[in-house]
ROTI-501816 format. One record per residue: z, x, y of N, C-alpha, C, O in turn. Coordinates in Angstrom, 1 decimal. Example, Ala and Ser with C-alpha at 12.3 -4.5 7.8 and 13.67 -1.06 7.14 Angstrom:
BEGIN
+--------+--------+--------+--------+--------+--------+--------+--------+--------+--------+--------+--------+
|     nw |     nu |     nv |    caw |    cau |    cav |     cw |     cu |     cv |     ow |     ou |     ov |
+--------+--------+--------+--------+--------+--------+--------+--------+--------+--------+--------+--------+
|    7.8 |   13.2 |   -5.7 |    7.8 |   12.3 |   -4.5 |    7.8 |   13.2 |   -3.3 |    8.5 |   14.2 |   -3.3 |
|    7.1 |   12.8 |   -2.2 |    7.1 |   13.7 |   -1.1 |    7.9 |   12.9 |    0.0 |    8.0 |   13.4 |    1.1 |
+--------+--------+--------+--------+--------+--------+--------+--------+--------+--------+--------+--------+
This chain:
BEGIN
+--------+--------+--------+--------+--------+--------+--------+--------+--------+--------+--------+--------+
|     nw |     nu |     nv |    caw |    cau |    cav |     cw |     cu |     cv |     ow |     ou |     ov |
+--------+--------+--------+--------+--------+--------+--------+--------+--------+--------+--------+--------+
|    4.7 |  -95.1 |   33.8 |    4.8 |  -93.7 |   33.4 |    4.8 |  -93.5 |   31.9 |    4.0 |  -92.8 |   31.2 |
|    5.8 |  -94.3 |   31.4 |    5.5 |  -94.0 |   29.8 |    4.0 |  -94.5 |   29.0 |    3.7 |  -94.2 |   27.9 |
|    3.2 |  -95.4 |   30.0 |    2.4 |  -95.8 |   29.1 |    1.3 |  -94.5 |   29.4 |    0.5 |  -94.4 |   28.4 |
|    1.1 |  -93.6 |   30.3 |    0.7 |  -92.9 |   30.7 |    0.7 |  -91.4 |   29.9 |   -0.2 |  -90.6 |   29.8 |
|    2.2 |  -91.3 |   29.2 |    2.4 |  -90.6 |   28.0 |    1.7 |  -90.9 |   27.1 |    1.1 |  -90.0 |   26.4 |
|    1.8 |  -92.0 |   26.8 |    1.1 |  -92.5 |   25.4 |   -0.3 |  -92.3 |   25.6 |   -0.9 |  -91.4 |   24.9 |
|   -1.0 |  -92.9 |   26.3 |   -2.4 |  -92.5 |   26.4 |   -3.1 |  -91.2 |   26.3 |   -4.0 |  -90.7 |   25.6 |
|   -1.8 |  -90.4 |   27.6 |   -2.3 |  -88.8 |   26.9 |   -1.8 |  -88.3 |   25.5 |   -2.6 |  -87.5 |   25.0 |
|   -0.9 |  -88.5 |   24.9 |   -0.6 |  -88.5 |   23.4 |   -1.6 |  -88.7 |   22.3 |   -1.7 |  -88.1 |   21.3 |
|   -2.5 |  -89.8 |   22.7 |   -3.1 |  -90.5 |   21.6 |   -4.8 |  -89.6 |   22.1 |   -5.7 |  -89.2 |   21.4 |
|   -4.8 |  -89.3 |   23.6 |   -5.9 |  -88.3 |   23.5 |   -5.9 |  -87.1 |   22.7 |   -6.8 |  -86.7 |   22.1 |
|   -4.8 |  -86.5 |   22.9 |   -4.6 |  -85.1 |   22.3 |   -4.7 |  -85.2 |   20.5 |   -5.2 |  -84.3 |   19.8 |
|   -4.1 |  -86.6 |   19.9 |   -4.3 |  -86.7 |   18.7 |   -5.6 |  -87.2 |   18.7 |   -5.8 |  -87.2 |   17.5 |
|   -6.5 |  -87.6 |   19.1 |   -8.0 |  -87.9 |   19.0 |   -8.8 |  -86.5 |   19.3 |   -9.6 |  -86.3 |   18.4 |
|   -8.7 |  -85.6 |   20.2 |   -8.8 |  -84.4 |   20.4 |   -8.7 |  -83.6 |   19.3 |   -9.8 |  -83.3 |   18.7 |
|   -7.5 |  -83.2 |   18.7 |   -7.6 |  -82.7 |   17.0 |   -7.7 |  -83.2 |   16.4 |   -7.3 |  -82.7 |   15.4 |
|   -8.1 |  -84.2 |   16.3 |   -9.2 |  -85.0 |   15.1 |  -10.0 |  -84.8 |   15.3 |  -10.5 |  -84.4 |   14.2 |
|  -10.9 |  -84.6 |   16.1 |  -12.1 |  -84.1 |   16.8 |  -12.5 |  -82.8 |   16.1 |  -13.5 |  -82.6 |   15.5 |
|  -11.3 |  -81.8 |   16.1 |  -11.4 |  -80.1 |   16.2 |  -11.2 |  -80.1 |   14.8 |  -12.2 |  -80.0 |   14.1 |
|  -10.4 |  -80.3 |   14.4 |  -10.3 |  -80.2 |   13.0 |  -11.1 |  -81.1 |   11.9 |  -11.3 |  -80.6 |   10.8 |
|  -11.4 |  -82.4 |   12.1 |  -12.2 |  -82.9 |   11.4 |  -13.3 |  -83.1 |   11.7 |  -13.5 |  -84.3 |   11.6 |
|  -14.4 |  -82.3 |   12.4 |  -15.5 |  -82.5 |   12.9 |  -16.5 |  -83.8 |   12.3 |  -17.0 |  -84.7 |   12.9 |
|  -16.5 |  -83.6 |   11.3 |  -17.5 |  -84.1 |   10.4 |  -17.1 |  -86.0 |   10.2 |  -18.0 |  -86.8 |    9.9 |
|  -15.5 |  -86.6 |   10.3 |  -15.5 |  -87.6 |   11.0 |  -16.4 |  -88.3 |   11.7 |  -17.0 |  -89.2 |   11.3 |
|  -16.5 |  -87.5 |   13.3 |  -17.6 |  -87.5 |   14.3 |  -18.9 |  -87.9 |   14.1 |  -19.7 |  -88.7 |   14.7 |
|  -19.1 |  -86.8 |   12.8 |  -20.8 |  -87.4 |   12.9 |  -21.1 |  -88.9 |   12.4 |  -22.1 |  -89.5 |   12.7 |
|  -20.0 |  -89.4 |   11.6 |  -20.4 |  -90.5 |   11.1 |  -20.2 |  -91.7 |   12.3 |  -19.1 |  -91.9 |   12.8 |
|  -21.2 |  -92.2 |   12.7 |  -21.4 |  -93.4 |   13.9 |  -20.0 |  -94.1 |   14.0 |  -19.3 |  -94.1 |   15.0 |
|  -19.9 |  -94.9 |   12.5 |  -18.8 |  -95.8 |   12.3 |  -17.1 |  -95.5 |   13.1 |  -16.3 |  -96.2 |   13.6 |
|  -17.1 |  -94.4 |   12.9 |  -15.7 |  -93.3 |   13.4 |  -15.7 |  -93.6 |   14.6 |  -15.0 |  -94.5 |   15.1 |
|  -16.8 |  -92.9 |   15.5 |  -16.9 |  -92.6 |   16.8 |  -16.5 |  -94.2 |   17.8 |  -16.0 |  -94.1 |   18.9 |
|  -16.7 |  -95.3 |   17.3 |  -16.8 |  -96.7 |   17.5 |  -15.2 |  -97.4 |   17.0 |  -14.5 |  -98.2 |   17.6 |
|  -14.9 |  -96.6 |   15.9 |  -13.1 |  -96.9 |   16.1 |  -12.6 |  -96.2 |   16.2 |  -11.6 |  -96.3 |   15.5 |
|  -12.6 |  -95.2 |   16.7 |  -11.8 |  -94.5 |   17.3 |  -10.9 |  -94.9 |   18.4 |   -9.7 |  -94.7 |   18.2 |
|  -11.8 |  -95.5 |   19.9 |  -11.3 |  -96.2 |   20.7 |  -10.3 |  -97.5 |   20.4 |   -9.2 |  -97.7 |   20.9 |
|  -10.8 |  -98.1 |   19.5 |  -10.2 |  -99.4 |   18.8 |   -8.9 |  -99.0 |   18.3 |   -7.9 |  -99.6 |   18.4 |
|   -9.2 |  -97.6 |   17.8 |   -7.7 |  -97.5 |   16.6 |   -6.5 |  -96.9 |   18.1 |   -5.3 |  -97.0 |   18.1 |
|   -7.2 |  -96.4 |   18.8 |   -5.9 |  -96.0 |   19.7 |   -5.8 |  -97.1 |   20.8 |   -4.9 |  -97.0 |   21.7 |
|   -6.9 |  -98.4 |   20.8 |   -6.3 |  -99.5 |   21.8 |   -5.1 | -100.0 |   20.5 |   -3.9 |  -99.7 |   20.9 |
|   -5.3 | -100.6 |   19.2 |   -4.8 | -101.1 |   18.5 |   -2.9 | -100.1 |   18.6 |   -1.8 | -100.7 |   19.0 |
|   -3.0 |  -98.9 |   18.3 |   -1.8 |  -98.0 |   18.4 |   -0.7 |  -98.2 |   19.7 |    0.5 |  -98.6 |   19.8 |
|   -2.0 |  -97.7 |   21.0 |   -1.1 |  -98.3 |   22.2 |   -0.3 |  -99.4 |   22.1 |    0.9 |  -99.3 |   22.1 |
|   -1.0 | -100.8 |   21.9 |   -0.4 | -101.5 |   21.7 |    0.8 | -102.1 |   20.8 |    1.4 | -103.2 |   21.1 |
|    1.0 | -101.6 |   19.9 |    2.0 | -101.2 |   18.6 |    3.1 | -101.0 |   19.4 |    4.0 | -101.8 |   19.8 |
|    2.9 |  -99.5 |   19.9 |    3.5 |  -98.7 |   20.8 |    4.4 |  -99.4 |   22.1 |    5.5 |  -99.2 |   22.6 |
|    3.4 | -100.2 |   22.4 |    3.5 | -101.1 |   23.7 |    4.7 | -102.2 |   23.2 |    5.7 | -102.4 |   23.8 |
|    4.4 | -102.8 |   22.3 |    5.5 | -103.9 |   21.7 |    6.5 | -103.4 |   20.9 |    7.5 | -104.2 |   20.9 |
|    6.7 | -102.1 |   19.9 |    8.0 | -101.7 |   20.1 |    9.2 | -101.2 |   21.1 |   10.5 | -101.3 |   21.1 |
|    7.8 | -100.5 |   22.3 |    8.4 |  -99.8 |   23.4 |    9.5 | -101.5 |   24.0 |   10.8 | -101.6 |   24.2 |
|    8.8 | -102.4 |   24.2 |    9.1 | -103.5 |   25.0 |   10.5 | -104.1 |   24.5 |   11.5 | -104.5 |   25.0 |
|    9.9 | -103.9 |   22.7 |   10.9 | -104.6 |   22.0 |   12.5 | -104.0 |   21.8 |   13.5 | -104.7 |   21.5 |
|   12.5 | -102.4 |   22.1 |   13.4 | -101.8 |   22.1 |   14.1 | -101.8 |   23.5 |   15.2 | -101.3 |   23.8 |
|   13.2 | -102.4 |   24.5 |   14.2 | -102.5 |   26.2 |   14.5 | -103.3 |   26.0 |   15.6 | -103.5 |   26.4 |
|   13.9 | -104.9 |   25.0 |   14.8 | -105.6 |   25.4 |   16.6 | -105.9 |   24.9 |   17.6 | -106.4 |   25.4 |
|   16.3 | -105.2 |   23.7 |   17.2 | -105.2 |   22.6 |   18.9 | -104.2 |   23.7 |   20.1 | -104.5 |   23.8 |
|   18.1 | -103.1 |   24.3 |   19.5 | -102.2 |   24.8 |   20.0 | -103.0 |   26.4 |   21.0 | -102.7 |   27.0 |
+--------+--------+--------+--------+--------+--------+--------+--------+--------+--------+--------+--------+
């Protein structure tokens, strides 16, 4: 469930990046990390998430 937040989180912030920086978009390079930069985030996400259950 939480990872399921995060994914929709990281769409909605890819989404207004989208709307508000259109011009991003046009450039090829973006569109190709984009995916990358929110697999790379999830996983951040994923290993503090983990690192903070194990800790409490």
């Amino acid at each position: 469930m939480k990872e399921f937040i995060i994914v929709i989180t990281l769409t909605i912030v890819f989404y207004l990046l989208h709307y508000f920086y259109p011009v991003l978009y046009q450039n090829l390079q973006f569109i190709f990390f984009g995916p990358l930069l929110a697999y790379i985030i999830y996983k951040i996400f994923q290993f503090i998430y983990s690192y903070v259950k194990s800790k409490s």
